[in-house]
N, C-alpha and C positions, 0 to 999 in steps of 0.2 A: 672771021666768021660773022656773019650779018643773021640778029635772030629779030622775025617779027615780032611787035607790041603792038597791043591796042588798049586808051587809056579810054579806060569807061569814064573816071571820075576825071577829066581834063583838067581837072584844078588841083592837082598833084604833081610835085615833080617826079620825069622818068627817072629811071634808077638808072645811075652812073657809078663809074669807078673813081673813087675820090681822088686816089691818085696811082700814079702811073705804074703797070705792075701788081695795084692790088689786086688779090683772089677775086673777091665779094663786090657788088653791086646792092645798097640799102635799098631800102624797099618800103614805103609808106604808110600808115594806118588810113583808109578812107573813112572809118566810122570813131568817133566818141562812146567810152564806155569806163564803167570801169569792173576792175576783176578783183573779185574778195580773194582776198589770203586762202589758197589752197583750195581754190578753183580755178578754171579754167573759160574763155570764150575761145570764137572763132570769128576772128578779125579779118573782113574784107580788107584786098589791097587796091580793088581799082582797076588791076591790070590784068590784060588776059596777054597768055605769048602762042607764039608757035616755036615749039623749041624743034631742030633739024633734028630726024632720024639720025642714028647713031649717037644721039647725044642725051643728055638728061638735065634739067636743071634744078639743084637741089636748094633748100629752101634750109637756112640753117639761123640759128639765136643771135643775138647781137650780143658782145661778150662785157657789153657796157650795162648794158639793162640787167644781165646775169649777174655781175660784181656789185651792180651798187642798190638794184633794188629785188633781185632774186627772181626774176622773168625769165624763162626760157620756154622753150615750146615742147609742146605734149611728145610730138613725134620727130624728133632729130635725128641725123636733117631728113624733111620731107623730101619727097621727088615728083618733079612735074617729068612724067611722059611725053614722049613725039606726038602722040594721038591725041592730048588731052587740052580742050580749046575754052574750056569754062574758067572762070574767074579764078586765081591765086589766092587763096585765104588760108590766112595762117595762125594756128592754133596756140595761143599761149596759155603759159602756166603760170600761176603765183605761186612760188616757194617762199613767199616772202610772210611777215605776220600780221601786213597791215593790206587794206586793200590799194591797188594800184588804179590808175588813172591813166587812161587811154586817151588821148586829142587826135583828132585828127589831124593830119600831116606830121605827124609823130614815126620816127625810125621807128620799127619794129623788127625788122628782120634783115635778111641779107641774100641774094641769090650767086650762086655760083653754077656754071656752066662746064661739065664734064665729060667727056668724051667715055661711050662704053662699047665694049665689046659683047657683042652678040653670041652664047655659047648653045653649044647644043648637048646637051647631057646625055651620054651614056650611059646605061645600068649592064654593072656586072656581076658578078657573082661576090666576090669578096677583093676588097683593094689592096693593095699591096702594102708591107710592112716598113715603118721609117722607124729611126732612133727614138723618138719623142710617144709613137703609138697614139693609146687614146688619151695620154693624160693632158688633162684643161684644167680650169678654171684655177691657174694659182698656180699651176703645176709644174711651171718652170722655173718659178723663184724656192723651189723646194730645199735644202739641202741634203747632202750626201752622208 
Protein backbone atom coordinates (compact mmCIF):
# COMPACT_ATOMS: atom_id res chain seq x y z
CA UNK A 1 0.00 0.00 0.00
CA UNK A 2 1.45 3.39 -1.09
CA UNK A 3 0.27 6.27 1.38
CA UNK A 4 0.90 9.96 0.36
CA UNK A 5 3.34 12.36 2.45
CA UNK A 6 4.16 15.77 2.20
CA UNK A 7 7.26 17.07 4.40
CA UNK A 8 6.43 20.69 5.33
CA UNK A 9 9.74 20.76 7.41
CA UNK A 10 12.18 19.01 4.56
CA UNK A 11 14.86 19.06 6.91
CA UNK A 12 13.38 15.98 8.73
CA UNK A 13 13.75 12.55 8.09
CA UNK A 14 10.59 10.53 6.49
CA UNK A 15 9.39 8.14 8.88
CA UNK A 16 10.44 4.52 7.94
CA UNK A 17 10.26 1.19 9.29
CA UNK A 18 13.42 0.46 11.11
CA UNK A 19 13.29 -2.85 10.34
CA UNK A 20 11.70 -5.34 8.23
CA UNK A 21 8.24 -6.44 9.66
CA UNK A 22 8.10 -3.66 12.10
CA UNK A 23 4.48 -2.37 13.19
CA UNK A 24 5.41 1.45 13.60
CA UNK A 25 7.15 4.09 11.48
CA UNK A 26 8.94 6.95 14.13
CA UNK A 27 7.98 10.09 13.50
CA UNK A 28 9.98 13.50 14.22
CA UNK A 29 9.66 16.51 16.56
CA UNK A 30 9.79 19.68 14.02
CA UNK A 31 9.91 22.09 16.92
CA UNK A 32 12.24 22.56 20.24
CA UNK A 33 10.49 22.97 23.68
CA UNK A 34 10.39 21.80 26.66
CA UNK A 35 7.57 20.14 28.89
CA UNK A 36 7.39 20.63 32.66
CA UNK A 37 6.62 17.71 34.77
CA UNK A 38 2.77 17.08 34.55
CA UNK A 39 2.01 19.07 31.76
CA UNK A 40 1.49 18.75 28.42
CA UNK A 41 2.51 20.48 24.65
CA UNK A 42 1.53 19.80 21.20
CA UNK A 43 4.30 18.90 19.18
CA UNK A 44 4.40 19.61 15.46
CA UNK A 45 5.68 16.81 13.15
CA UNK A 46 6.22 18.34 9.84
CA UNK A 47 4.30 16.10 8.06
CA UNK A 48 0.96 15.98 6.62
CA UNK A 49 -0.38 12.30 4.93
CA UNK A 50 -3.15 11.39 2.95
CA UNK A 51 -4.04 8.24 4.56
CA UNK A 52 -6.39 5.67 1.89
CA UNK A 53 -10.04 5.45 2.64
CA UNK A 54 -10.72 2.38 4.46
CA UNK A 55 -7.72 2.91 6.46
CA UNK A 56 -6.60 5.00 9.54
CA UNK A 57 -3.38 5.76 10.80
CA UNK A 58 -2.94 5.77 14.40
CA UNK A 59 -0.48 7.88 16.21
CA UNK A 60 0.87 5.90 19.26
CA UNK A 61 3.93 6.66 22.42
CA UNK A 62 7.39 5.52 21.86
CA UNK A 63 7.76 2.81 24.62
CA UNK A 64 11.46 4.32 24.96
CA UNK A 65 10.68 7.75 26.05
CA UNK A 66 7.74 6.05 28.28
CA UNK A 67 10.27 3.75 30.26
CA UNK A 68 13.03 5.98 30.81
CA UNK A 69 11.78 9.41 31.09
CA UNK A 70 7.80 9.04 31.52
CA UNK A 71 6.59 10.80 28.05
CA UNK A 72 3.68 9.42 26.58
CA UNK A 73 0.77 11.21 24.90
CA UNK A 74 -2.37 12.84 26.15
CA UNK A 75 -4.61 10.81 23.71
CA UNK A 76 -3.41 7.08 22.77
CA UNK A 77 -3.11 6.13 20.26
CA UNK A 78 -4.50 9.07 18.22
CA UNK A 79 -6.01 8.67 14.65
CA UNK A 80 -5.37 10.44 11.60
CA UNK A 81 -8.74 9.98 9.31
CA UNK A 82 -9.04 9.54 5.26
CA UNK A 83 -10.29 13.15 5.14
CA UNK A 84 -7.91 14.75 7.28
CA UNK A 85 -5.08 16.81 5.28
CA UNK A 86 -3.63 19.36 8.00
CA UNK A 87 -0.46 18.73 9.82
CA UNK A 88 0.24 15.54 12.38
CA UNK A 89 0.90 16.89 15.75
CA UNK A 90 1.26 15.15 18.54
CA UNK A 91 0.32 15.59 22.06
CA UNK A 92 2.72 14.78 24.72
CA UNK A 93 2.63 14.24 28.26
CA UNK A 94 5.18 14.53 31.25
CA UNK A 95 4.43 11.82 33.94
CA UNK A 96 7.73 12.42 34.69
CA UNK A 97 9.00 14.81 37.91
CA UNK A 98 11.45 16.85 36.23
CA UNK A 99 10.76 18.83 33.13
CA UNK A 100 11.65 17.24 29.74
CA UNK A 101 13.34 18.59 26.68
CA UNK A 102 12.13 18.47 23.23
CA UNK A 103 15.10 19.04 20.16
CA UNK A 104 14.12 18.90 17.24
CA UNK A 105 14.52 15.85 15.01
CA UNK A 106 13.98 14.18 18.12
CA UNK A 107 11.79 10.57 17.89
CA UNK A 108 8.66 11.41 19.54
CA UNK A 109 6.10 9.06 18.37
CA UNK A 110 5.32 6.35 16.11
CA UNK A 111 2.63 5.89 13.21
CA UNK A 112 1.01 2.68 12.48
CA UNK A 113 -1.36 2.11 9.53
CA UNK A 114 -4.58 -0.03 9.94
CA UNK A 115 -7.07 -1.30 7.99
CA UNK A 116 -10.87 -0.50 9.35
CA UNK A 117 -14.15 -1.60 8.62
CA UNK A 118 -16.77 0.54 7.96
CA UNK A 119 -19.98 -0.47 10.28
CA UNK A 120 -23.42 0.70 10.09
CA UNK A 121 -25.26 0.44 13.57
CA UNK A 122 -28.44 -0.84 14.17
CA UNK A 123 -30.68 0.12 17.15
CA UNK A 124 -32.85 -2.42 18.54
CA UNK A 125 -34.98 -2.76 21.21
CA UNK A 126 -32.89 -4.78 23.61
CA UNK A 127 -29.67 -7.16 22.76
CA UNK A 128 -29.48 -10.38 23.29
CA UNK A 129 -28.28 -12.37 26.46
CA UNK A 130 -24.55 -14.07 26.69
CA UNK A 131 -22.86 -15.79 29.63
CA UNK A 132 -20.78 -12.93 30.79
CA UNK A 133 -24.15 -10.09 30.58
CA UNK A 134 -23.27 -6.64 31.74
CA UNK A 135 -20.40 -7.48 34.16
CA UNK A 136 -16.98 -5.15 33.34
CA UNK A 137 -14.53 -3.55 34.77
CA UNK A 138 -12.61 -6.48 36.60
CA UNK A 139 -15.37 -8.67 36.31
CA UNK A 140 -13.83 -11.41 34.81
CA UNK A 141 -10.84 -12.08 37.02
CA UNK A 142 -13.67 -12.27 39.84
CA UNK A 143 -13.80 -15.61 41.77
CA UNK A 144 -16.47 -18.07 42.27
Amino acid sequence: MKVEIEKIDKSLPTPKYKYHGDAGMDVYSAASCTIPAGAWKVIPSGLRFAVPYGFEMQVRPRSGLAAKHGISMVNTPGTLDHQYRGELKIILINHGDEGFDVKKGDRIAQVVFNKIEIVHLEEVEFLDETDRGAGGLGSTGLRD
